[in-house]
GULUM-549040 format. One record per atom (N, C-alpha, C): x, y, z. Coordinates in steps of 0.05 Angstrom, whole numbers, plus 5000, padded with zeros to 4 digits. Layout:
N
XYZ ...
END
This chain:
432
275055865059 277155725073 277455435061 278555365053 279655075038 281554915066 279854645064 280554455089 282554265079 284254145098 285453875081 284853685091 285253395067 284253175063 284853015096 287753175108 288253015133 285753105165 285053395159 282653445180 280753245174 279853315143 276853135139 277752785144 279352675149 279752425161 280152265183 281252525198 282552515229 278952615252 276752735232 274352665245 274053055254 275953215255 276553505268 273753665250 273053575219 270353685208 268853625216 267053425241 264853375248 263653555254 261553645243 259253885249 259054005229 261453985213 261554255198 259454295180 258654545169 257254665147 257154725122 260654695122 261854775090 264254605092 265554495068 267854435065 268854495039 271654495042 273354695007 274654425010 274754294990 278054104989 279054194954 280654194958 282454164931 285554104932 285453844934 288553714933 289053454915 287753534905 288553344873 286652954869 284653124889 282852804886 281352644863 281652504869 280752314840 279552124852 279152074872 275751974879 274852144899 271052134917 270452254928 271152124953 271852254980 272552145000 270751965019 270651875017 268051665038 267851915059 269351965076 269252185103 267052415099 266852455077 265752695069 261952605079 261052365074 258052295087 258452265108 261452295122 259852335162 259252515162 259052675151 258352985163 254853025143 254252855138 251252795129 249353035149 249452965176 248153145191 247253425182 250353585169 251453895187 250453965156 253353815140 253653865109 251654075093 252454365092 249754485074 251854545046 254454575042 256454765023 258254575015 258354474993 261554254985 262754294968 264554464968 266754494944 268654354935 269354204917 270454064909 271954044878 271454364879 273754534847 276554384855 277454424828 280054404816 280754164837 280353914817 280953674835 280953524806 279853234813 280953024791 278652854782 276052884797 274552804801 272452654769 271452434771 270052384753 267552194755 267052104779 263852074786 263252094814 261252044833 260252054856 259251774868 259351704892 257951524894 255351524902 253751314902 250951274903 249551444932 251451404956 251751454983 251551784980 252051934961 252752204967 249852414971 247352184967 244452284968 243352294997 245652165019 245152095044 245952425056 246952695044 246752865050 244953085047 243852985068 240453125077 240453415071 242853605084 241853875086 243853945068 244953845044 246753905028 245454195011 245754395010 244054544995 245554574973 248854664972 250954754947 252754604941 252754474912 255054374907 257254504882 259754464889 261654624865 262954494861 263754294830 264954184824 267054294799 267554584793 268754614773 271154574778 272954514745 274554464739 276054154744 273753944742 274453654753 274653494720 274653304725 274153124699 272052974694 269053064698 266352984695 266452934666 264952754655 263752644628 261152634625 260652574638 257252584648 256152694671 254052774666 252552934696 251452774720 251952764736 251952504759 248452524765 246952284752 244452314760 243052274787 245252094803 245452194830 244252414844 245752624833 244452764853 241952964849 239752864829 236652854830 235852774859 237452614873 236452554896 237752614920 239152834924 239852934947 237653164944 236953064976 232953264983 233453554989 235853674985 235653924996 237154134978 238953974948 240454154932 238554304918 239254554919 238754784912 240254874880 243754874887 244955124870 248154764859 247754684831 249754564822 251254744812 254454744809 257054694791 257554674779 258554604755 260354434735 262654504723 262254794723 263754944703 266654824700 266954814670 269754744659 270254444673 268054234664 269354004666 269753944630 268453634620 267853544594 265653424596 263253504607 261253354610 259853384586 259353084571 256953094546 255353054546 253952914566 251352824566 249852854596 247652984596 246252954620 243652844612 243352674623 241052484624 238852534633 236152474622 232852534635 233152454665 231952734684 231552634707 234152674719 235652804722 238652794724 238353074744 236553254740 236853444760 235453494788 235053484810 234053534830 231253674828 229253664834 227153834830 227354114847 229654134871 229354324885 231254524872 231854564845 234454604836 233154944829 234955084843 235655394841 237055474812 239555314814 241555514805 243655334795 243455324763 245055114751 247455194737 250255084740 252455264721 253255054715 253554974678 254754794670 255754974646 257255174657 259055264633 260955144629 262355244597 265055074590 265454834592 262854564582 263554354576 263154284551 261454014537 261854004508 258153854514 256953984522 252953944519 253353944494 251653754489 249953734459 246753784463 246053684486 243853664481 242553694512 239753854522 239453784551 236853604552 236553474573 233453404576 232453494579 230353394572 227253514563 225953524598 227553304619 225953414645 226853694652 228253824645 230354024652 227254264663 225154154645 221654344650 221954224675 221253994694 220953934710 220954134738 224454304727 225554294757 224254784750 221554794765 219655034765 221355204779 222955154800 224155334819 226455474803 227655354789 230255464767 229655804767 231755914773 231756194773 234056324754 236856134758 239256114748 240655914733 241155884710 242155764693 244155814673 246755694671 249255844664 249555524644 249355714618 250155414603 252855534573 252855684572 255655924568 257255734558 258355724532 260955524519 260755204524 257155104506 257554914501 257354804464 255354614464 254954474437 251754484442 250954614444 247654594443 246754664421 244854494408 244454634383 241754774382 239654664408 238054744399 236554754442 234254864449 233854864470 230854694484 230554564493 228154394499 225554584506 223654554482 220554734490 220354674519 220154464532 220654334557 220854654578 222654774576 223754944588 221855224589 219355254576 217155294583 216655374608 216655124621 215955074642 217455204663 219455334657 221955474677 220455684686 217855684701 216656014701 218356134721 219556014734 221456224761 225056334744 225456284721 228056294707 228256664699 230056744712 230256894714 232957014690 235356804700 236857004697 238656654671 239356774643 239756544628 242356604614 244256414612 247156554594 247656204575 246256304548 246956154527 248056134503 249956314508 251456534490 254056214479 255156294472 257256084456 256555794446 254055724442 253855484433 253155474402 252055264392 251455174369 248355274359 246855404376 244555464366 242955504337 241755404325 240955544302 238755664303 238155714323 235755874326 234555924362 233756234357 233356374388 230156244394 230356154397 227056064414 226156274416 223456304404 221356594410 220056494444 219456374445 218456204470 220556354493 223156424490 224856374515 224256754518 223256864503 223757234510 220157274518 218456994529 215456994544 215656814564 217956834577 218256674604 218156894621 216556964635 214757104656 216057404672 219157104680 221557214701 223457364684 224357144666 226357214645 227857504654 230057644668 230457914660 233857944650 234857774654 238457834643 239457544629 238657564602 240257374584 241357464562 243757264563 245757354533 245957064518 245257104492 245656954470 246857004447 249357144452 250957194430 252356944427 254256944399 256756714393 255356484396 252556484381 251856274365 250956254329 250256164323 250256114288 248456254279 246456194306 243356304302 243756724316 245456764312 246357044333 246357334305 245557534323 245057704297 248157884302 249757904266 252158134284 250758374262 251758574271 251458844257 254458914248 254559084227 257159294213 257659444222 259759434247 260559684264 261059894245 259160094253 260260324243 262960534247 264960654238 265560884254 267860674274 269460494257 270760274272 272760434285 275060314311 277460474331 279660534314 280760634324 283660674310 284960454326 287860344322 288460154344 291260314336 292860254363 295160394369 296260134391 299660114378 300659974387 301659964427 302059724426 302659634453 303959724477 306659744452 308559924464 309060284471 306360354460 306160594464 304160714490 304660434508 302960404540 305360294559 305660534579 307260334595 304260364620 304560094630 302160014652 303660114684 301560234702 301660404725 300860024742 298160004745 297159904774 295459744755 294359514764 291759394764 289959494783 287859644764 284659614770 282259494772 282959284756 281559014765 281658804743 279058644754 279858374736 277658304746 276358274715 273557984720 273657814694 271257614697 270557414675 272257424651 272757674641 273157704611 276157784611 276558024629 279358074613 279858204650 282758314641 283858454668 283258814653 283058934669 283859334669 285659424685 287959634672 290459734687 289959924675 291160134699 291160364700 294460344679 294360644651 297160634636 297060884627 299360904634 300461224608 301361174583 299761224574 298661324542 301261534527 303661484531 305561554514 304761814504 305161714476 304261804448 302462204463 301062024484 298262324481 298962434508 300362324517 301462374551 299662494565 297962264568 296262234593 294862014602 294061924629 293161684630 290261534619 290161304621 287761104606 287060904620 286160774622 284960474626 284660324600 286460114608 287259894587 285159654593 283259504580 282159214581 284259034566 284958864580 286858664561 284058404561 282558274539 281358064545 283157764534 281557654562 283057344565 282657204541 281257144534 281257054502 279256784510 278556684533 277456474541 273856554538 272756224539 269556344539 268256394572 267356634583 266856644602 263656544607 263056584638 260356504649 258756594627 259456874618 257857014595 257356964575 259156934557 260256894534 263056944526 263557074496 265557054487 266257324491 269757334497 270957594499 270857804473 270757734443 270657814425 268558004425 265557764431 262857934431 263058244444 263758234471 263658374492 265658614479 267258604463 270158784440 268058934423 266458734412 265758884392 263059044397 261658944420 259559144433 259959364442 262759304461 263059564469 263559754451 264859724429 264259894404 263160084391 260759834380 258259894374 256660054386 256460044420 254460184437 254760494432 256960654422 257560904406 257561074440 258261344427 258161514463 255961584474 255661654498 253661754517 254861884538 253461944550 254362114584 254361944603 253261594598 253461444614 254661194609 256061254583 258060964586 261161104581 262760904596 265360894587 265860924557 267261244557 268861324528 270361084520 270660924492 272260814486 273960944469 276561004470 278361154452 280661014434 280060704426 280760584411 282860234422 283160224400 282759834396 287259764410 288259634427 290459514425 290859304400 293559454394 295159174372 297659104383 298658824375 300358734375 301858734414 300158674425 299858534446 301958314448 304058224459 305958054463 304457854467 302057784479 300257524481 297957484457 299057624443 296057674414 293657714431 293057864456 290257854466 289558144447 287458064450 285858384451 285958534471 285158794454 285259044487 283659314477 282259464491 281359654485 281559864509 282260144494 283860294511 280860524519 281260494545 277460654553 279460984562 277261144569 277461384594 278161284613 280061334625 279861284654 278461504680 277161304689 274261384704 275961534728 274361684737 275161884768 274961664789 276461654807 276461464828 273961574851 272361744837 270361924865 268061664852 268661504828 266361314824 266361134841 263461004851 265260714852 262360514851 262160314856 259760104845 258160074860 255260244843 252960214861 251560044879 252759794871 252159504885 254259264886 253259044906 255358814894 253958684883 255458414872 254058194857 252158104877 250057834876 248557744878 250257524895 249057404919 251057144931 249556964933 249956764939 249256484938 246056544954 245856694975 243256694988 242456914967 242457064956 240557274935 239357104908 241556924907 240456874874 242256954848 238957094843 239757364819 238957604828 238957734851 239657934861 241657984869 242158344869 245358484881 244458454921 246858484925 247158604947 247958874951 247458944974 249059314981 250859265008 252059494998 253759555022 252159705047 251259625079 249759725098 250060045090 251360165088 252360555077 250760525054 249960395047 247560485016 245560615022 244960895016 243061005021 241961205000 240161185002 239261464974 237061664976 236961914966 234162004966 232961974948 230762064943 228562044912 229962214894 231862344897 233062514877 235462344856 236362254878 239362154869 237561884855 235861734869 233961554851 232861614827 231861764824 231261894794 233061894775 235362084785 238262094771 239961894757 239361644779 240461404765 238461294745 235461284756 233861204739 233361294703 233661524709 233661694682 235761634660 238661594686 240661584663 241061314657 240961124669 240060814658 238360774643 235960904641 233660794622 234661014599 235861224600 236361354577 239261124553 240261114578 243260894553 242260694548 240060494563 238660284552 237060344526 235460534524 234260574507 236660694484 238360804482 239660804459 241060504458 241660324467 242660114469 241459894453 238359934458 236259774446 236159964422 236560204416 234960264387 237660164369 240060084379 242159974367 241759654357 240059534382 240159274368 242159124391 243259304411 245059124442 242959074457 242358854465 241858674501 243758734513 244258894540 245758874563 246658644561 244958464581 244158304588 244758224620 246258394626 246558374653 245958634665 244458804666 244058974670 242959014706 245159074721 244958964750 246359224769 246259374790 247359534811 249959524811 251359314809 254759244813 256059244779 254259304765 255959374731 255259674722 253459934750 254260144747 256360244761 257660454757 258760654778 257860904778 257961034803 256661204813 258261414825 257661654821 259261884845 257661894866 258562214880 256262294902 254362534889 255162584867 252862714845 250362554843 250662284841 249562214825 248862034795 251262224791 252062144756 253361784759 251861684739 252461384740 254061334706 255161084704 256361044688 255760664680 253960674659 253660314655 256060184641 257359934654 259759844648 258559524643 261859354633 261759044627 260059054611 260558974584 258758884569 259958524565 259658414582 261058154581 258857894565 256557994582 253957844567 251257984539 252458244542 251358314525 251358134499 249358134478 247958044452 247558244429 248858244402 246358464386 244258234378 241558474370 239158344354 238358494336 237258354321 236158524293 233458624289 234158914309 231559084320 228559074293 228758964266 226358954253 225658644259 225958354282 225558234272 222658184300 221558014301 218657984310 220457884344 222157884341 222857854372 223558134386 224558284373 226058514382 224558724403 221958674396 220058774430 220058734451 220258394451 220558274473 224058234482 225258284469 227958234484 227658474496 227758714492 227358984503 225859014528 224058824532 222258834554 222158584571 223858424569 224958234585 228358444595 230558564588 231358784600 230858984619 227959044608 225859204619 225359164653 225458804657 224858804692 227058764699 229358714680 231558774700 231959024701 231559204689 231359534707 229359604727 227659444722 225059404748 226359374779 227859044773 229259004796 230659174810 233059284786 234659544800 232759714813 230259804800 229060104815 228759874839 227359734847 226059634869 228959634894 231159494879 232959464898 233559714918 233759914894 234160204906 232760344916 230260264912 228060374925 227960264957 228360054963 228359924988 231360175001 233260234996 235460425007 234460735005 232060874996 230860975001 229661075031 231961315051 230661255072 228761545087 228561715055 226861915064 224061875047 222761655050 221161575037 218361695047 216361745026 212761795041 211261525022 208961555024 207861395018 207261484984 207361724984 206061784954 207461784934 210561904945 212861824922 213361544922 212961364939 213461044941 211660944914 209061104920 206660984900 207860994867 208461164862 208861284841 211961054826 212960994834 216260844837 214160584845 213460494860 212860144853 210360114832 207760364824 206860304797 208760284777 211160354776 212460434749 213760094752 215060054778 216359724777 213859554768 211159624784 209759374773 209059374741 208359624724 208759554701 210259474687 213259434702 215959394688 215959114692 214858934707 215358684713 212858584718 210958764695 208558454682 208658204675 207457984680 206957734669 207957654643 206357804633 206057784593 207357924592 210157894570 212458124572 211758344550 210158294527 209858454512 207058714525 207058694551 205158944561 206559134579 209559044583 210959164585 212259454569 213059644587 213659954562 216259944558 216359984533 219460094527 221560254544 224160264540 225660404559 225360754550 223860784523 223761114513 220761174530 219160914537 217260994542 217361034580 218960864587 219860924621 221261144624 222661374607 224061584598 222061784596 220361804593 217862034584 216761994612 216061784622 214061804648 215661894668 218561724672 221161914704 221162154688 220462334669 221362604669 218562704676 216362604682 214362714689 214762664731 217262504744 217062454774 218662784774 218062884798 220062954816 220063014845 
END
């Protein structure tokens, strides 16, 4: 719900818990610290905005702030000292510089995508609680050892910057389980094999929109030429939370067929907007997405819908066929990288389907990292079994056992004592 500037002045927000404004501000409103008390949520996207004042640390129970799409230059060191932020903002200001000490120590969950970073501090180790960090389409060239210290960092998107090199350090961070580092300098590409055919534009007239995320929109279209229907991806051409729309083009590619990914049946040309497009199968509508995203109280976990329910069968089913397309995925040289409940779909078979490759990475499976990226992946399939394991509601104690040994080896400490996804593939064909 987005408030206006005339409630928050006339006194009618006192108490409140959250506030939206977006009406074209270009300073912060004084009004906004009466509500110091209540204040836990402050959005303040798509506005004009370009610093904070000193006063804005006087909000005690402030837990979230969202400042994207303002005119930041710098990262307001300010708010290191509001005692209760958890989850910062930024996305798509021009911020260049964030300064030592600049971040809150209680800090969850950082998004400074789409500005122009050069460089982060070195306290950036400081802040231990860090789970989430979105730094996606900057100028970083390089990442602070500092960051070491992130043992709770779970979930990392450093894909479009300047990197010349992947930190071996960042694939033995403990938590580590969904990062993409493609569309940097330091980034490995491979020679698609077995490239699309591409077939023109006009040989699609478009039915319905099916959806639309980060990267591109999908419409349901008849396919002319073969007269029958498809699913069209048109990508935005912009750099997302993830990375770059190109990457995510040419992965999906690469990833070649399976029984559990979306058929791709070739490349759009000549697009009236020059975007890209790739023309998939269109999926049976009996699918639909095993989970949702993760919300501000999860983190980097999914949520479910209360109707989520499963047996040990249909658990297996999914288990098997996820760790089977991961493991061809990795013997390719793709990171998911988001490998999460709400980027499968699912029937009432069973039969699942892994989608979005938005953050996906390739890597160059002979080089001394390529174990550990695979097994930092590894607990994000951990997570999933656990998630699904909790929706499990004909459960005993002995099939439980069997399903949280397999999570606890999946989400060891030391990542390299972790098993491969061919090797989690041999042991679920020994459950039933």
């Amino acid at each position: 719900m987005t408030h206006s500037l005339e409630e928050l002045k006339s006194g009618k927000l006192i108490g409140a818990k959250r506030l939206k404004l977006a009406c074209g501000l270009e300073e912060f409103p004084e009004e906004i610290i009466h509500l110091k008390e209540t204040l836990e949520v402050l959005d303040l996207s798509d506005n004009n905005l370009s610093k904070l004042p000193d006063n804005i640390s006087q909000l005690k129970k402030l837990r979230i702030l969202f400042f994207a799409n303002n005119n930041f230059i710098e990262f307001p060191v300010i708010l290191a000292k509001c005692p209760s932020l958890s989850m910062i903002g930024f996305k798509s200001n021009q911020i260049k510089t964030v300064s030592e000490n600049a971040f809150p120590l209680t800090l969850k969950w950082l998004i400074l995508t789409n500005n122009k970073i050069e460089k982060l501090p070195k306290s950036i180790g400081d802040c231990i609680l860090l789970q989430k960090c979105a730094l996606a389409g900057n100028l970083l060239k390089d990442l602070p050892t500092q960051m070491e210290n992130c043992v709770n960092l779970e979930l990392l998107r450093v894909s479009a910057n300047k990197l010349t090199a992947i930190p071996t350090w960042l694939f033995n961070l403990p938590k580590l389980s969904w990062i993409a580092f493609g569309g940097n300098p330091a980034s490995y590409q491979i020679q698609i094999k077995n490239d699309l055919n591409t077939y023109d534009w006009k040989g699609f007239t478009i039915k319905e929109l099916l959806g639309e995320g980060a990267s591109g929109v999908i419409s349901k279209a008849h396919w002319d030429f073969k007269n029958k229907d498809v699913a069209i991806k048109i990508f935005k051409g912009n750099v997302t939370s993830d990375g770059l729309p190109e990457d995510e083009m040419e992965i999906s590619i690469a990833a070649g067929g399976s029984n559990n990914l979306i058929p791709i049946l070739g490349k759009i040309k000549n697009h009236p907007n020059k975007k890209n497009g790739l023309i998939m199968k269109l999926i049976s509508a009996t699918y639909t997405n095993l989970g949702n995203p993760p919300s501000l109280e999860t983190c980097t976990r999914d949520t479910f819908d209360e109707k989520s329910v499963f047996n040990f069968h249909e658990l297996l089913k999914i288990a098997k066929s996820i760790a089977s397309v991961c493991s061809q995925l990795h013997q390719k040289g793709i990171n998911h990288g988001d490998l999460y409940a709400h980027n499968i779909l699912v029937n009432e078979k069973a039969e699942c389907l892994l989608g979005d490759f938005g953050a996906a990475s390739f890597y160059d499976t002979n080089s001394e990292l390529s174990t550990t990226i695979e097994r930092v992946e590894v607990r994000a399939f951990a997570c999933l079994l656990e998630d699904l394991l909790n929706l499990v509601h004909d459960t005993t104690d002995e099939a439980s056992k069997k399903w949280q040994n397999l999570i606890a080896d999946c989400t060891k400490l030391e990542v390299k004592f972790r098993p491969s996804f061919s090797e989690i593939l041999e042991l679920l064909n020994t459950f039933s």
